[in-house]
Phi, psi and omega in degrees: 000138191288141166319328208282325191284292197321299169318320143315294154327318239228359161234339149322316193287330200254005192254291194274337157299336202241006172238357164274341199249012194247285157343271155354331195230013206259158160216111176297162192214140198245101169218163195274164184233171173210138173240136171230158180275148192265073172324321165284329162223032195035201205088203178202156179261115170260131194246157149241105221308308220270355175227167179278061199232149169224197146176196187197188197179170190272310186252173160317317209275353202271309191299276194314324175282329176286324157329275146008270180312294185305320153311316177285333190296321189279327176251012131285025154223009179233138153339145162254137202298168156259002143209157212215107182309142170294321165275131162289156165314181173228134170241144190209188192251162172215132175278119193237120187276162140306164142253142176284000000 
């Protein structure tokens, strides 16, 4: 075997020891979110109830993946909460009367 395939082998190997062990240590974290349609530049706002994160997107699914994302980027620098319901939250509408 050429020293350069050996060199190889041997950082493939050292590639996949380091995303098992990245794997090893990943945790999902469940939190609730609310999607709205953005009436000013359309699209929709995806929000996250329980931390102060947003983002948005053309479609629903485009929002929830920026979300998504926007969200791992924030708690690699922030604590992870330590305990986090097995259910997401509910979120709903509320009819609020007015006076005219």
């Amino acid at each position: 075997m050429s020293g350069r395939v050996a060199l190889d082998v041997a950082v493939q190997r050292k590639c996949v020891a380091t995303v098992a062990t990245i794997n090893h240590m990943e945790r999902i974290l469940r939190l609730t979110a609310t999607i709205t349609p953005d009436s000013e530049l359309g699209g929709y706002v995806a929000r996250a109830v329980d931390v102060e994160v947003a983002s948005q997107g053309e479609t629903i699914e485009e929002a929830v993946a920026n979300l998504r994302e926007a969200l791992e980027l924030y708690f690699e620098d922030e604590e992870l909460p330590v305990d986090t319901p097995d259910e997401p939250g509910f979120v709903t509408s509320v009819d609020v009367r007015l006076s005219a």
